[in-house]
C-alpha positions in Angstrom: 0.0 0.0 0.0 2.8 2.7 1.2 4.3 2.0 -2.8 0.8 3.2 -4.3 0.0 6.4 -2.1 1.3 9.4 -1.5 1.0 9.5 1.9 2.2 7.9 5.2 0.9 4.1 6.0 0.9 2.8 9.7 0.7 -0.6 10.3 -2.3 -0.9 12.9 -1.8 -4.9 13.2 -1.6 -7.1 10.3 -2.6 -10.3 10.9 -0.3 -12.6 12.9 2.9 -11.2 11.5 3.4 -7.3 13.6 1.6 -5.1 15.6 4.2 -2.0 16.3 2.3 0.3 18.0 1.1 -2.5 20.5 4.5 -3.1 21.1 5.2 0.8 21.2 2.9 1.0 23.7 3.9 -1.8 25.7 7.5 -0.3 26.1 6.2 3.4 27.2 4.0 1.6 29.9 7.5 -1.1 31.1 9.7 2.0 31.0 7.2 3.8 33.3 7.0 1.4 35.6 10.5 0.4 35.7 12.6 3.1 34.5 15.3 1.6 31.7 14.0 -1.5 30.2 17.9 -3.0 29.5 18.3 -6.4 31.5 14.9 -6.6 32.6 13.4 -10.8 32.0 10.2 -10.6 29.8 8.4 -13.6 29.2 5.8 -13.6 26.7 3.5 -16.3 27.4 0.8 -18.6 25.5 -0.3 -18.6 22.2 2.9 -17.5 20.1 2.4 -18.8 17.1 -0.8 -16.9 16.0 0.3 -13.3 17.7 1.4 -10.3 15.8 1.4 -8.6 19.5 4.9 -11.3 20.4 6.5 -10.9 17.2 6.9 -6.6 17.6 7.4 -7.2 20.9 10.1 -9.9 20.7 11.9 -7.1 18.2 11.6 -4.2 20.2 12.7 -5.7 23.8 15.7 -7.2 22.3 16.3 -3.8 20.8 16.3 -2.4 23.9 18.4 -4.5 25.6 15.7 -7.0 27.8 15.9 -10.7 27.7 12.6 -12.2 26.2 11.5 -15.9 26.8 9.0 -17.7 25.0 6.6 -19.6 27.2 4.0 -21.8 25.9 2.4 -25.1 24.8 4.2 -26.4 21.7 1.6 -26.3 19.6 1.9 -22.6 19.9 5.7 -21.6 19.4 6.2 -22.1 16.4 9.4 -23.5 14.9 11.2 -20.5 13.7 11.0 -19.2 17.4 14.3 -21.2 17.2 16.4 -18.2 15.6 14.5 -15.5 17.4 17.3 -15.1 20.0 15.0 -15.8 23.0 14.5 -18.8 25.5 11.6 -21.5 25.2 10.4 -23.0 27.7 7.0 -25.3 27.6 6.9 -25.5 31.5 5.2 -22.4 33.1 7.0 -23.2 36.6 10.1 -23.2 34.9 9.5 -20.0 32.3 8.4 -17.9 34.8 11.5 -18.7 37.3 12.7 -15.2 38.1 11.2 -13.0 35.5 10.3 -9.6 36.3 7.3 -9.1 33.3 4.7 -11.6 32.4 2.9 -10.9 29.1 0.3 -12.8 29.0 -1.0 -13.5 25.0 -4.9 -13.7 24.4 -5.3 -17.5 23.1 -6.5 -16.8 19.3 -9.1 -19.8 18.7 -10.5 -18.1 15.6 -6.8 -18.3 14.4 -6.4 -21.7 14.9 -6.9 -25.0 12.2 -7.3 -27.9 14.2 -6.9 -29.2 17.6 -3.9 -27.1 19.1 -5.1 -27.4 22.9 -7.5 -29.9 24.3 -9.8 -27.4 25.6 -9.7 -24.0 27.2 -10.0 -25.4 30.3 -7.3 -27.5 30.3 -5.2 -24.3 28.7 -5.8 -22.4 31.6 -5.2 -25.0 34.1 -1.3 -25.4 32.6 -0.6 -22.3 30.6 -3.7 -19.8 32.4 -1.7 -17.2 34.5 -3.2 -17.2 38.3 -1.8 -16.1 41.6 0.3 -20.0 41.8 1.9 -19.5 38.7 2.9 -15.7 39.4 4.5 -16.7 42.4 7.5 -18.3 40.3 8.0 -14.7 38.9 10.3 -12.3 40.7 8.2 -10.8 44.0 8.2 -7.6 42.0 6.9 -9.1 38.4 4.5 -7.2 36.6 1.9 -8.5 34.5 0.9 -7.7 31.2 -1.5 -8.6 28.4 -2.4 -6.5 25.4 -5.8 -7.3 25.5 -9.0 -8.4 24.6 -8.8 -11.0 27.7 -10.1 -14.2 28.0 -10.5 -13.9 31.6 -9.9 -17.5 33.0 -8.7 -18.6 29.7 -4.8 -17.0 29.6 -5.4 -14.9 32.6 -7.2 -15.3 35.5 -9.6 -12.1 36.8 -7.7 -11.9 40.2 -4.3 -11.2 38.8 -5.7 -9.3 35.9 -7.7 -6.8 38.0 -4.3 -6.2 41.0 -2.8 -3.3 40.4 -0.3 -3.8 42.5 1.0 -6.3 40.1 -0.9 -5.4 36.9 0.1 -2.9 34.0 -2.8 -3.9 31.8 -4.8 -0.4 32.6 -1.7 1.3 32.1 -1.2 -0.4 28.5 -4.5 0.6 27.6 -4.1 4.2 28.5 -0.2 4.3 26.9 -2.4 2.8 24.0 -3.8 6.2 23.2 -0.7 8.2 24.3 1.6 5.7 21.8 -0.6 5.8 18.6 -1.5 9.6 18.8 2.4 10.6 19.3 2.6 8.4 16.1 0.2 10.4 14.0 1.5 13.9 15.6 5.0 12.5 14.5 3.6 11.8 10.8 1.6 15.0 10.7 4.7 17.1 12.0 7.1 15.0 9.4 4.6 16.0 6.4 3.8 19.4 7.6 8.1 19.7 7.1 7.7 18.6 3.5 5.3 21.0 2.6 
């Protein structure tokens, strides 16, 4: 589209491949809550393979110096995850071990082809983020998830709703912040050209 108009194209989300100003967003709110980004542990949890929200993210931590993990079934990592530069784990006890951000992913069913978990139930029950599982996260871990939720699907309404440990309210309001800075940077760019 950007080669057949004259004007500036954002990518809002395109499929399962990017989403950059979800992941835009989701750095202004970590680097408000924790100050420099560099070091911090992110694991980005659930269903990988059909999210454009892990992919952006995945480039944009590394680019900032955090370590990402991967954690999920393995039915939804997919395989290039390999040469991403990130840890996989398929063990929430053991992904979680001392991370200081937990992104939770909304599980995509209307993504999927087939049978990739047994039932939603069963997803929460081993990959769902609750209070049990958080507690293998640094004391201090933050939790994130860029939304819709399936409450008690990827994320259960207790941790969700804390905002002692939660940033999800603060990634919605960074939402509007991040994609209207990205319009008043386009506007400013092509009022410079005129």
């Amino acid at each position: 589209l950007s080669q057949k108009v004259g004007c500036a194209v954002v990518n809002a989300g395109d499929g399962r491949h990017e989403h950059p100003t979800q992941a835009l967003l989701d750095l202004l709110t970590l680097r408000r809550s924790f100050g420099d980004v560099g070091g911090l542990t992110v694991a980005i949890c659930g269903d990988v393979t059909h999210s454009r929200v892990a992919r952006s993210n995945i480039a944009l931590l590394q680019m900032m110096g955090a370590n990402v993990r991967l954690v999920g079934p393995t039915t939804l990592i997919p395989s290039v995850a390999q040469r991403w530069n990130v840890e996989i784990f398929h063990d929430m006890k053991e992904g979680l071990q001392g991370v200081n951000v937990v992104m939770m992913l909304r599980l995509q069913l209307e993504r999927m082809a087939g049978a990739l978990i047994p039932s939603t139930r069963e997803y929460f029950r081993f990959w769902g983020l609750d209070r049990e599982k958080l507690a293998y996260a640094n004391p201090d871990a933050k939790v994130m998830h860029p939304g819709p939720m399936n409450r008690g699907v990827e994320i259960d309404s207790d941790v969700a709703d804390d905002l002692s440990v939660s940033l999800i309210q603060d990634q919605v309001e960074m939402g509007v912040a991040a994609r209207m800075a990205v319009l008043a940077a386009l506007a400013h760019r092509r009022a410079g050209e005129e």
